[in-house]
VMD Tcl script that builds the backbone (N, CA, C; Angstrom):
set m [mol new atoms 276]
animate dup $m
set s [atomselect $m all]
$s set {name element resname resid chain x y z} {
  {N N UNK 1 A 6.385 97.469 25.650}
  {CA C UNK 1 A 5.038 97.372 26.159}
  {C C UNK 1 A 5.108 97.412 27.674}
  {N N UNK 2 A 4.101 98.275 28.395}
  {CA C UNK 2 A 4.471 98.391 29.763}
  {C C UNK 2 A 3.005 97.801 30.604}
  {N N UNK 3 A 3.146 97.552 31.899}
  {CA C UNK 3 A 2.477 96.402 32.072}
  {C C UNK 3 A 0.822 96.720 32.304}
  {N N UNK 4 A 0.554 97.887 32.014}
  {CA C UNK 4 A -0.536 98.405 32.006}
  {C C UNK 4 A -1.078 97.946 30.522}
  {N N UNK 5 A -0.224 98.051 29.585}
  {CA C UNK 5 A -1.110 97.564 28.508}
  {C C UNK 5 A -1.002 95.828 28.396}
  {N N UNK 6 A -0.035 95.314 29.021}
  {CA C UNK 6 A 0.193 93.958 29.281}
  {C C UNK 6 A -0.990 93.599 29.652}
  {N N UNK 7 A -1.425 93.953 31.337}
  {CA C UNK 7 A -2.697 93.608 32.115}
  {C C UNK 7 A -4.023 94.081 30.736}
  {N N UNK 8 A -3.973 94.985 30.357}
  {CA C UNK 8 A -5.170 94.801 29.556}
  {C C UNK 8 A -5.337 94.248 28.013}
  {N N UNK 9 A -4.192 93.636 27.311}
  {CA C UNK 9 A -3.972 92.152 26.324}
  {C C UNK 9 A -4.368 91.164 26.951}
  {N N UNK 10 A -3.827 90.535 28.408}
  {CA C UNK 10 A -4.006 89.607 28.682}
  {C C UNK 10 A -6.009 89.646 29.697}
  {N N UNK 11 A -6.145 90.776 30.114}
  {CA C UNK 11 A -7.596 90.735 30.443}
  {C C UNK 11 A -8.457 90.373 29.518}
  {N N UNK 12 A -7.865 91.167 28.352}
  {CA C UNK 12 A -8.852 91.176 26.889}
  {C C UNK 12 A -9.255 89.339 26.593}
  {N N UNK 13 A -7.763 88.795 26.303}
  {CA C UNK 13 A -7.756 87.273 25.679}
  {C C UNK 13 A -8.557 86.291 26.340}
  {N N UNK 14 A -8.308 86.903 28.346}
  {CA C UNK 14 A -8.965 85.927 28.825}
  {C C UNK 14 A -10.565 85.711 29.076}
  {N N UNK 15 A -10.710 86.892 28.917}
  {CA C UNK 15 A -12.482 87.200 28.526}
  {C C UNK 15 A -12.496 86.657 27.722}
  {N N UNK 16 A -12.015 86.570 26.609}
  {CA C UNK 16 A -12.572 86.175 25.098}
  {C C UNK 16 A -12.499 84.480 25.241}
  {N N UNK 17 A -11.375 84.178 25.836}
  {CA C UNK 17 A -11.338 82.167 26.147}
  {C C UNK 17 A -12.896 82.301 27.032}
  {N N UNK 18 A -12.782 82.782 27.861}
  {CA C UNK 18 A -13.870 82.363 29.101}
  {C C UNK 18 A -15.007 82.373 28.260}
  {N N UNK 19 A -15.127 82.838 27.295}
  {CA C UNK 19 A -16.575 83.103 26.802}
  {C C UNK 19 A -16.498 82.145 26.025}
  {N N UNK 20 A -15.526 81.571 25.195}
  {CA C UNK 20 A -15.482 80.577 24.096}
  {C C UNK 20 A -15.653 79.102 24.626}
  {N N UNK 21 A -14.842 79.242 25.764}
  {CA C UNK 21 A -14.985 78.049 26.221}
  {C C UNK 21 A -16.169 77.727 26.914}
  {N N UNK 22 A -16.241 78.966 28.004}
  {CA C UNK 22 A -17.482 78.833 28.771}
  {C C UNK 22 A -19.023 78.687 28.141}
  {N N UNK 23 A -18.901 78.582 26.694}
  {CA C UNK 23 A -20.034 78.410 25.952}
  {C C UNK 23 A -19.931 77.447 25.028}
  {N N UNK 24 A -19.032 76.508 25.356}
  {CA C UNK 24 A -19.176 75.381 23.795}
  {C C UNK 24 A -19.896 74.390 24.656}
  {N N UNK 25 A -19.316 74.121 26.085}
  {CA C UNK 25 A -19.089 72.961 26.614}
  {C C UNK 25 A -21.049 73.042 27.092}
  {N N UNK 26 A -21.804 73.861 27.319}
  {CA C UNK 26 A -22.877 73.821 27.553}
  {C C UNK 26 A -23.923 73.586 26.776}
  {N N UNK 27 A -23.470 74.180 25.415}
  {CA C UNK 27 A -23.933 74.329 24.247}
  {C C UNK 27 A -24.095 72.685 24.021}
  {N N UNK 28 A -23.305 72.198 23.914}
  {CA C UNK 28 A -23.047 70.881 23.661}
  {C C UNK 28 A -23.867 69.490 24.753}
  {N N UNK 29 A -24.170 70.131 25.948}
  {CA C UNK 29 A -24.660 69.758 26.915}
  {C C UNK 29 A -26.182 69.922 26.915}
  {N N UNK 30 A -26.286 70.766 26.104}
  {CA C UNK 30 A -27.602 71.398 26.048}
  {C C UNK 30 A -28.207 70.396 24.749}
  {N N UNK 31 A -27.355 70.360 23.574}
  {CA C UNK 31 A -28.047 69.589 22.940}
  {C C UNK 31 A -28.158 67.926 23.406}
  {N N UNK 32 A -27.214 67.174 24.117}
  {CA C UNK 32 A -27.558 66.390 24.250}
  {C C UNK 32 A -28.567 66.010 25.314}
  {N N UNK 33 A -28.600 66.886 26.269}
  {CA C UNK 33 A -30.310 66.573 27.085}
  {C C UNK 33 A -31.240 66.644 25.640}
  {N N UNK 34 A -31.538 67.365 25.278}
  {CA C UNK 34 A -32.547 68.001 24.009}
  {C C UNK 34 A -32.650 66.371 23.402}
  {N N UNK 35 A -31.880 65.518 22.861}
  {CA C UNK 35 A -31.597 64.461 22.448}
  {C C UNK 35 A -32.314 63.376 22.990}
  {N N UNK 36 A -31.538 63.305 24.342}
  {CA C UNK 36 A -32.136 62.672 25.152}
  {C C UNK 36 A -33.788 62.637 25.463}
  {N N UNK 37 A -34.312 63.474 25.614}
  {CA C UNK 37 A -35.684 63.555 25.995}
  {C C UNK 37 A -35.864 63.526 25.280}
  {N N UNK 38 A -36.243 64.113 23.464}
  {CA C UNK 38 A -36.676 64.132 22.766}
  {C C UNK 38 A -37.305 62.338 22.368}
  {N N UNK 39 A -36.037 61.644 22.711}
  {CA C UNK 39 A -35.995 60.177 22.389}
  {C C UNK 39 A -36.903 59.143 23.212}
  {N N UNK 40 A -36.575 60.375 24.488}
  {CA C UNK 40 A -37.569 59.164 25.644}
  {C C UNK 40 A -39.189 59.775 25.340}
  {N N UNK 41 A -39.419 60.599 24.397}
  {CA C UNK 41 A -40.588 61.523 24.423}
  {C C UNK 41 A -41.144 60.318 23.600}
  {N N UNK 42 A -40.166 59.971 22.697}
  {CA C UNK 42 A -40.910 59.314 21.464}
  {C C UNK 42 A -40.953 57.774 21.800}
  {N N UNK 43 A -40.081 57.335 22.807}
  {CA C UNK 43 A -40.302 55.790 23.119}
  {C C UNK 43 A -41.602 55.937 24.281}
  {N N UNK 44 A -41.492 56.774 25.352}
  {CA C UNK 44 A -42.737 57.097 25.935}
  {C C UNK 44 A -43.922 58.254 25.768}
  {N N UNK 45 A -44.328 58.365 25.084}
  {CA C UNK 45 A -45.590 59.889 25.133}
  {C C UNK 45 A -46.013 60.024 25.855}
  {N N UNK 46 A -46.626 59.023 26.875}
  {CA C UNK 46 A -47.339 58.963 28.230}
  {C C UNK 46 A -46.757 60.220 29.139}
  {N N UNK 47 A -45.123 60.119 29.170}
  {CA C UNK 47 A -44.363 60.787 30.273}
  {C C UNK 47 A -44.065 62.051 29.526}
  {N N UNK 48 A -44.528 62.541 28.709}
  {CA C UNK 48 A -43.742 63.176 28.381}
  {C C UNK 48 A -44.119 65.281 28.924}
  {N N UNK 49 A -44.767 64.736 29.517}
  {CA C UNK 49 A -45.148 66.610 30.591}
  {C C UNK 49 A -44.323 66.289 31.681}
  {N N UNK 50 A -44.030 65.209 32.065}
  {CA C UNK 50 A -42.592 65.387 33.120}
  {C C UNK 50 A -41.559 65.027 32.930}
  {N N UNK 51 A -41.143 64.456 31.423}
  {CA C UNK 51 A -40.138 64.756 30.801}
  {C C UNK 51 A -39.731 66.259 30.302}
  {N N UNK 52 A -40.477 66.738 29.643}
  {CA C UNK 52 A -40.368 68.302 29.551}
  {C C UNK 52 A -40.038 69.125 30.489}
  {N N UNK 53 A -40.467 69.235 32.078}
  {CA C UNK 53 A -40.480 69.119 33.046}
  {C C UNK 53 A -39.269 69.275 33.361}
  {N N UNK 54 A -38.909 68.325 33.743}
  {CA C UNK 54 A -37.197 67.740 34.248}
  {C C UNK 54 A -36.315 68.522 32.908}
  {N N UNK 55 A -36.840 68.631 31.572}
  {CA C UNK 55 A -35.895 69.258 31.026}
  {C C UNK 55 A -35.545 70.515 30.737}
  {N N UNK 56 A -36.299 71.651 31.317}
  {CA C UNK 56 A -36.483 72.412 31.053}
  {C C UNK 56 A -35.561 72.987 32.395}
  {N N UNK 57 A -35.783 72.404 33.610}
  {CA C UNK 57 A -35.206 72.393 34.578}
  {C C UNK 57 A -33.480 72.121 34.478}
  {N N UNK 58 A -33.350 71.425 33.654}
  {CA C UNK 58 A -32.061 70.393 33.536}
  {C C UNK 58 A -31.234 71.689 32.726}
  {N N UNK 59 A -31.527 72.337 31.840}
  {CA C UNK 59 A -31.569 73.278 30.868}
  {C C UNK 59 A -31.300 74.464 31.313}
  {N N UNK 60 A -31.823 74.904 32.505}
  {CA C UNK 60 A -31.436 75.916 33.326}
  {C C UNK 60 A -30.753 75.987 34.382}
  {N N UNK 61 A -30.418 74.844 34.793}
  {CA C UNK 61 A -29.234 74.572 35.528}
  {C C UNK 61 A -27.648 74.597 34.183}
  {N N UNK 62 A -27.572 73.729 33.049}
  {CA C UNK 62 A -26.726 73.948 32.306}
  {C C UNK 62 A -26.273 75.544 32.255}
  {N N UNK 63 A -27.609 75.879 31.599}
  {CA C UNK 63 A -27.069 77.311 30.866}
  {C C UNK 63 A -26.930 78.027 32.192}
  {N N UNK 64 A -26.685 78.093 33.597}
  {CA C UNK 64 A -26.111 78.423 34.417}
  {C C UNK 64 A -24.812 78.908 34.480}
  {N N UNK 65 A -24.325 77.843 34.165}
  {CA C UNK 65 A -23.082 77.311 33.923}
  {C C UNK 65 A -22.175 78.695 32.713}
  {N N UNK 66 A -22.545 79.027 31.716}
  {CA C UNK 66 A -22.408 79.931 30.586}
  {C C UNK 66 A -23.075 81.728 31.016}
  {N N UNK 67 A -23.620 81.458 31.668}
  {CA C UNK 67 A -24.144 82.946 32.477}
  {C C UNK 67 A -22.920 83.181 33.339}
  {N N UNK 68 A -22.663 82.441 34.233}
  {CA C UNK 68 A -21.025 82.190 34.983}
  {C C UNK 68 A -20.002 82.985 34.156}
  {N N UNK 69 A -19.859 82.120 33.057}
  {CA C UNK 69 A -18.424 82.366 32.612}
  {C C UNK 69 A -18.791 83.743 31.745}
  {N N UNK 70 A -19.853 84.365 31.340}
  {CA C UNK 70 A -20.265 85.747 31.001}
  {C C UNK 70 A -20.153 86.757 31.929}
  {N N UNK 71 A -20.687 86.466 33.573}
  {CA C UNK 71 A -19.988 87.248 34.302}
  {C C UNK 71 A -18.616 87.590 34.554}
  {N N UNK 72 A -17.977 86.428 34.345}
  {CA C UNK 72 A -16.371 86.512 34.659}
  {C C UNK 72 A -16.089 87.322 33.640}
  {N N UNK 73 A -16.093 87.175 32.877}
  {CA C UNK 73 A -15.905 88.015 31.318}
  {C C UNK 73 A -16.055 89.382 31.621}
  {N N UNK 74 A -17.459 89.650 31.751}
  {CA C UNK 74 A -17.488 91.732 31.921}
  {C C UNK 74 A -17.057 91.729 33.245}
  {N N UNK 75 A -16.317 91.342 34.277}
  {CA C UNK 75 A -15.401 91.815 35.311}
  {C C UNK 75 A -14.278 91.635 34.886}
  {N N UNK 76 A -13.498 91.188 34.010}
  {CA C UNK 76 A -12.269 91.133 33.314}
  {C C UNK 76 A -11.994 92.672 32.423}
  {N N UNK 77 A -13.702 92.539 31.636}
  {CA C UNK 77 A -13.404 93.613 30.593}
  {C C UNK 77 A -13.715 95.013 32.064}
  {N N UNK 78 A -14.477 94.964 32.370}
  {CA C UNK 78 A -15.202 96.573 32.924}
  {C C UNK 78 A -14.647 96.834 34.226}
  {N N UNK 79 A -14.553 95.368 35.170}
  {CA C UNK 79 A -14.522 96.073 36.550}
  {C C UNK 79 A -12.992 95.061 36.983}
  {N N UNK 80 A -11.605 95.063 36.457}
  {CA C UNK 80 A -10.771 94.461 36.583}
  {C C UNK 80 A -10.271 94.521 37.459}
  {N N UNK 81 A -10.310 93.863 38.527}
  {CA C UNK 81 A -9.802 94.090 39.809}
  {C C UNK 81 A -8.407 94.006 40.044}
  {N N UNK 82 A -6.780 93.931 39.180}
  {CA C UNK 82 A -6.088 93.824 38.366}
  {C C UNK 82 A -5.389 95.168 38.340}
  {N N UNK 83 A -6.620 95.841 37.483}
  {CA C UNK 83 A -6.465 97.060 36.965}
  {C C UNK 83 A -6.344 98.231 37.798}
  {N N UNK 84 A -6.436 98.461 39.168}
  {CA C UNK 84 A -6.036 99.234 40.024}
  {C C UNK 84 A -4.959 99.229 40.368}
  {N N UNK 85 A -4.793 98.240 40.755}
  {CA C UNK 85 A -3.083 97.965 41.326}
  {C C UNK 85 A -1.716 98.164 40.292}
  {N N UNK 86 A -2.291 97.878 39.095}
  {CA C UNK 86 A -1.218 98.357 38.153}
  {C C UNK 86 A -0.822 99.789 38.229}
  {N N UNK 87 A -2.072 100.131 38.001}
  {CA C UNK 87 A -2.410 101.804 37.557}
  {C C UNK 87 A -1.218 102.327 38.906}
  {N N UNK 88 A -2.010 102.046 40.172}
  {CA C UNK 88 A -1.070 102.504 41.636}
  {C C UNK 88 A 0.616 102.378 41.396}
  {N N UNK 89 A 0.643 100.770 41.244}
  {CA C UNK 89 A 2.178 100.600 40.779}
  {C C UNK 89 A 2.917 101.958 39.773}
  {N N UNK 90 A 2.439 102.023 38.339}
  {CA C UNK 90 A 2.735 102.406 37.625}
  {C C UNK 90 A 3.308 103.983 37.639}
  {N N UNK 91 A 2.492 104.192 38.650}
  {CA C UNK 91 A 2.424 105.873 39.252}
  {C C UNK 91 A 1.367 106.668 38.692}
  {N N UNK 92 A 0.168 106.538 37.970}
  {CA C UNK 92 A -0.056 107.609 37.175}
  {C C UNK 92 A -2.212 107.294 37.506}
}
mol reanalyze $m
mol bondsrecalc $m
mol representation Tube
mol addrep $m
């Protein structure tokens, strides 16, 4: 195996972690705000248009976070910055 197909096994895998990972940990983050407010919705009703509010906000800051690690991902797969320098090395 020569390191051109090396660099693109190991580009491939690490897209695929970045995305796995970069999406549990939010996912998971995401439900527990959801939790959270849902709970303070039901101990307070009064608050609950600026509970929604704050969470909706809170929610888009998370899933920030997973848009991130999706970019990293299609510059791994499409625009590998990696992938030039091999190619140069390699000769071809």
């Amino acid at each position: 195996m020569g390191s051109i197909e090396l660099v693109g096994i190991v580009s491939m895998a690490v897209a695929g972690l970045t995305i796995a990972i970069g999406t549990i940990a939010p996912a998971l983050g995401e439900a527990r705000a959801l939790d959270r407010a849902l709970n303070s919705m039901a101990q307070q009703p009064d608050m609950s248009n600026t509970i929604t509010r704050t969470l909706f906000v809170g929610l888009a800051m998370v899933e920030s976070t997973a848009i991130y690690c999706l970019v990293v991902a299609l510059i791994l797969i499409f625009a590998n910055p990696f992938w030039n320098h091999v190619v140069a090395a390699a000769g071809g």
